[in-house]
LOZADO-104627 format. One record per residue (C-alpha): z, y, x; residue in one letter. Coordinates in steps of 0.02 Angstrom, whole numbers, plus 50000, padded with zeros to 5 digits. Each point is the difference from the previous one (the first is absolute). Example, Ala and Ser with C-alpha at 12.3 -4.5 7.8 and 13.67 -1.06 7.14 Angstrom:
2
- 50390;49775;50615;A $
- 49967;50172;50069;S $
***
This chain:
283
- 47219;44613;49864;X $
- 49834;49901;49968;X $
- 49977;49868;49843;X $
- 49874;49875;49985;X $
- 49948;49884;49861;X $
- 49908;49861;49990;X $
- 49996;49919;49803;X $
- 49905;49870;50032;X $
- 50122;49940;50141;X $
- 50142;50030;49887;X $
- 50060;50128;50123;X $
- 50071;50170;50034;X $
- 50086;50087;50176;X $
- 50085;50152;50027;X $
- 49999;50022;50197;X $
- 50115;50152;50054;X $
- 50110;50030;50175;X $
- 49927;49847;50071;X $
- 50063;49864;49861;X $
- 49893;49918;49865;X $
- 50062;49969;49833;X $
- 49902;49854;49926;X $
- 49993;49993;49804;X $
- 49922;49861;49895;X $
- 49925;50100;49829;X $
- 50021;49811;49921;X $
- 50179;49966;50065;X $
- 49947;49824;49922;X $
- 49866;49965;50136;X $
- 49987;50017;50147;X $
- 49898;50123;50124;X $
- 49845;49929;50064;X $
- 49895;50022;50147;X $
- 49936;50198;50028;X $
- 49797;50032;50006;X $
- 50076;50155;50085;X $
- 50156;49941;50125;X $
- 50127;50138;50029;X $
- 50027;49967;50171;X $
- 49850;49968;50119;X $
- 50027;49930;50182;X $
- 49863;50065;50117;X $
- 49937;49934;50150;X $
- 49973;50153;50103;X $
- 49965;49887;50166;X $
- 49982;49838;50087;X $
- 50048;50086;50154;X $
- 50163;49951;50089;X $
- 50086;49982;50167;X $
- 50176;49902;49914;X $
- 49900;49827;50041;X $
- 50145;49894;49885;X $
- 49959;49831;50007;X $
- 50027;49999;49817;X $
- 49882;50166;49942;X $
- 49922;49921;49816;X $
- 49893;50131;50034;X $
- 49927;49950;50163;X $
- 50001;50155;50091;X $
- 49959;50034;50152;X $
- 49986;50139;50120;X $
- 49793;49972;50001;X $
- 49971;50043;49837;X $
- 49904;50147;49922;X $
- 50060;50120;49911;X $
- 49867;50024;49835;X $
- 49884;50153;49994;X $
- 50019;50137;49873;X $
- 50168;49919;49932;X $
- 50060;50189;49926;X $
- 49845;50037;49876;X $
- 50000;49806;49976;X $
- 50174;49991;49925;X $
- 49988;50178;49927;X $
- 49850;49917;49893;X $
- 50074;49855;49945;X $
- 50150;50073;49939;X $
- 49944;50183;49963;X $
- 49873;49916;49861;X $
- 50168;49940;49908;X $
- 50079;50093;49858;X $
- 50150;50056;50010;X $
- 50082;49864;49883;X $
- 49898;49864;50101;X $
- 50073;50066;50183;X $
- 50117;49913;50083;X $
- 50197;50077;50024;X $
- 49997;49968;50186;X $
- 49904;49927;50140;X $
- 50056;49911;50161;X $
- 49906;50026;50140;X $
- 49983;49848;50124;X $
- 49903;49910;50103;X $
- 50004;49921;50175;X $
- 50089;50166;50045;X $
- 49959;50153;49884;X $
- 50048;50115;50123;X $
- 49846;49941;50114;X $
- 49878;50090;49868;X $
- 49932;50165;50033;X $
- 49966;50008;49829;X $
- 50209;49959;49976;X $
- 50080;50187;49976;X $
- 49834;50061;49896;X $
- 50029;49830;49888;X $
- 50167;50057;49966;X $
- 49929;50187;49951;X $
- 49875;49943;49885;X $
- 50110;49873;49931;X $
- 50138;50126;49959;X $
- 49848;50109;49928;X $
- 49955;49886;49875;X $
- 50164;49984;49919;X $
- 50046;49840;50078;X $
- 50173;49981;50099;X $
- 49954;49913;50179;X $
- 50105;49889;50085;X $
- 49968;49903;50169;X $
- 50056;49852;50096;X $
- 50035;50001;50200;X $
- 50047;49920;50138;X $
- 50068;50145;50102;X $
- 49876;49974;50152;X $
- 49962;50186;49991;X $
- 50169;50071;50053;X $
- 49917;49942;50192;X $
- 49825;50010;49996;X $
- 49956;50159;49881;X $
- 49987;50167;50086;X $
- 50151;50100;49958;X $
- 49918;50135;49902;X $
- 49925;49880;49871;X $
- 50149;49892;50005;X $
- 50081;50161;49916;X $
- 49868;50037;49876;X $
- 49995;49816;49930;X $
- 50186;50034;49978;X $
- 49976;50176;49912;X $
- 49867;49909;49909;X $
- 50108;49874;49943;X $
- 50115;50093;49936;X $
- 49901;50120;49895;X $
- 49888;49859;49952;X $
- 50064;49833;49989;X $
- 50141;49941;49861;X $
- 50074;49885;50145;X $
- 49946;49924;50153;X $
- 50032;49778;50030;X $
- 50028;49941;50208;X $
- 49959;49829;50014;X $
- 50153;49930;50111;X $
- 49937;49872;50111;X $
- 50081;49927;50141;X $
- 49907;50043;50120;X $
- 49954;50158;49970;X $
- 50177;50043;49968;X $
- 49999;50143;50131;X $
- 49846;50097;49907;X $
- 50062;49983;49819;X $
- 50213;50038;50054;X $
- 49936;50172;50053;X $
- 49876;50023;49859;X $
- 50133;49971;49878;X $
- 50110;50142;50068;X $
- 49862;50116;50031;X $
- 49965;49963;49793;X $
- 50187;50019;49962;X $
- 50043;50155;50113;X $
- 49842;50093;49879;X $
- 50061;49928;49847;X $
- 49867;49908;49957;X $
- 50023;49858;49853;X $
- 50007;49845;50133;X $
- 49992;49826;49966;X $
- 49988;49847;50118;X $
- 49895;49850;49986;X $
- 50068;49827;50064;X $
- 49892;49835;50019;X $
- 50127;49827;49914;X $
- 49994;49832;50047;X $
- 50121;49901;50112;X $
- 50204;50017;50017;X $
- 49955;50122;50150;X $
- 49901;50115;49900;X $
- 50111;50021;49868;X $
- 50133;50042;50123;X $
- 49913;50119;50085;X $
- 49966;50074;49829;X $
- 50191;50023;49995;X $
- 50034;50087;50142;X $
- 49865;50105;49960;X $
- 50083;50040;49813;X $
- 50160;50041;50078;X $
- 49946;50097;50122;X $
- 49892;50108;49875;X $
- 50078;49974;49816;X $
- 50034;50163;49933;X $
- 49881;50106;50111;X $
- 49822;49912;49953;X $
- 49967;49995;49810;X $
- 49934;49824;49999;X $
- 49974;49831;50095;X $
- 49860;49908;49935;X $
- 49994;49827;50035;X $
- 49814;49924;50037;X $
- 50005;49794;49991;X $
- 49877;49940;50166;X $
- 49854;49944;49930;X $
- 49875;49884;50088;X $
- 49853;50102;50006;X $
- 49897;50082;50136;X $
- 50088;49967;50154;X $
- 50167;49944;49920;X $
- 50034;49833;50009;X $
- 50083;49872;49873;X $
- 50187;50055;49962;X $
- 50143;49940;49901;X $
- 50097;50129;49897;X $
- 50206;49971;50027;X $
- 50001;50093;49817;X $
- 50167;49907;49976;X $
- 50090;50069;50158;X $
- 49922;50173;49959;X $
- 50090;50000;49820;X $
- 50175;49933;50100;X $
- 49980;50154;50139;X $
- 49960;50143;49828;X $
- 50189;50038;49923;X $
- 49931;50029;49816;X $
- 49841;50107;49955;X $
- 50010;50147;50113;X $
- 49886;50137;49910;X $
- 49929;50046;50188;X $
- 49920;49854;50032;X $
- 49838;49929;49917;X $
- 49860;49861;50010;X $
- 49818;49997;50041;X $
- 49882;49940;49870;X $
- 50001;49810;50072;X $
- 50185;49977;49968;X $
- 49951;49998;49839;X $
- 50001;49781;50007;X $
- 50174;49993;50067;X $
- 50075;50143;49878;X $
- 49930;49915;49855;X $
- 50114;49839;50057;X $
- 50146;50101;49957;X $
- 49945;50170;49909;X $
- 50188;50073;49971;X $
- 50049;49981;50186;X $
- 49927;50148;50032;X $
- 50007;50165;49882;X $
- 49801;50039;50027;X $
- 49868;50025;49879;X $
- 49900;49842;49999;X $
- 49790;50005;49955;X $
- 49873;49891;50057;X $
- 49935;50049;50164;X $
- 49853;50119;50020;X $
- 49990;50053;49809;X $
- 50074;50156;50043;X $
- 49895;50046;50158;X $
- 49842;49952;50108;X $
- 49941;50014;50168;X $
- 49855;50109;50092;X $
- 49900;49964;50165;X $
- 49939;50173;50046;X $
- 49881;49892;50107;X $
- 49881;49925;49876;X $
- 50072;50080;49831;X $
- 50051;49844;49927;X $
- 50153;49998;49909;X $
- 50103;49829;50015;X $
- 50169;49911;49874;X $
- 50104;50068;50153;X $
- 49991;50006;50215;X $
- 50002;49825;49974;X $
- 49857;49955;49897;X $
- 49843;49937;50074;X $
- 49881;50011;49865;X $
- 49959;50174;49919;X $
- 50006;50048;49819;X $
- 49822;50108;50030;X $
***
């Protein structure tokens, strides 16, 4: 079990078994922004071979992976106290997996007391030679508090048999899935039935116009009609905060304003951003 507390932010968290338990010290006010997020996203990469026409990130196979990125991030965070570290960290990128610095970021992360987490898109169960394909699963396991496989279309092949490599080691799996249009949100049901019950959560990420993704209408209203109640396995990224907020007792979730609770990382130049999608760094 770890506690943190923040006065000044009028805020206290007990993180144990994965879940945090979010407690306002004034239950009269409520919890403001963290100097010190709990959760940190971290760009391990811009490295990628997934080439979605809709990466915010604008990855691309090209891209460098950053020097030194293991003492880098074991500086930034290792000079935090323990109250000021964050409860977990998700690794991402591009692909994290494309790091050689990947398995040793997920040592040192565990090291420090901090629960890491990291976001895929499968491409490895193909191109990664067999015996470190089964090390980054050992490694997973004894490291990482759950794994998240981003589902796109047309990777589907990749990410199908990453998800039941992750399931067959017991490994806390999640899946990722990009919203927009009627066809989307379909797809997003198949994939729920064909999974509900054996991942622990379906996250649902609203397309955002930013790097390569273009312009996109959210069908929010034929998402709500296709979701029978509040099923407690699926949640909602950060920017689905807008269309919650239109209706905040559709869903039984626990509502704050986006990136108080977190921040993001770019391993690349140490700047640390609002979230992924930010453009303009806090330092």
């Amino acid at each position: 079990m770890k506690v943190r507390i923040f006065p000044e932010s009028n805020y206290k968290a007990i993180h144990m078994n994965g879940k945090t338990i979010r407690i306002a010290l004034d239950p009269k006010k409520p919890i403001m922004e963290l100097k010190f997020p709990e959760f940190y996203d971290v760009k391990v990469t811009g490295k990628c071979f997934g080439n979605c026409p809709w990466c915010y990130q604008d990855s691309k196979e090209t891209c460098e992976n950053p020097e030194n990125a293991t003492q880098k991030f074991s500086d930034f965070f290792g000079s935090m106290s323990e109250n000021e570290k964050p409860f977990q960290i998700a690794f991402g990128g591009g692909e994290p997996t494309e790091s050689p610095d990947f398995l040793y970021l997920l040592i040192k992360c565990s090291e420090l007391g901090i629960t890491p987490n990291y976001t895929t898109n499968g491409m490895w169960v193909d191109y990664m030679h067999p015996e470190k394909m089964l090390t980054l699963l050992d490694y997973t396991k004894k490291y990482c508090g759950g794994v998240a496989v981003s589902t796109h279309p047309h990777l589907r092949g990749y990410w199908l048999k990453a998800v039941e490599l992750y399931l067959s080691r017991g490994i806390f799996t999640n899946l990722h899935i990009i919203i927009s249009d009627k066809k989307s949100i379909d797809d997003f049901m198949e994939i729920y039935k064909k999974y509900t019950g054996r991942v622990r959560y379906f996250v649902l990420l609203p397309l955002t116009a930013q790097g390569r993704a273009k312009e996109a209408s959210i069908d929010w209203d034929y998402l709500q009609s296709q979701i029978s109640g509040s099923p407690k396995d699926i949640a909602f990224g950060a920017n689905f905060y807008p269309y919650l907020m239109k209706d905040p007792k559709r869903f039984n979730v626990s509502l704050y304003e986006p990136e108080i609770m977190s921040k993001y990382l770019d391993l690349a130049d140490m700047k640390v951003y609002p979230s992924s999608f930010s453009t303009t760094p806090i330092n």
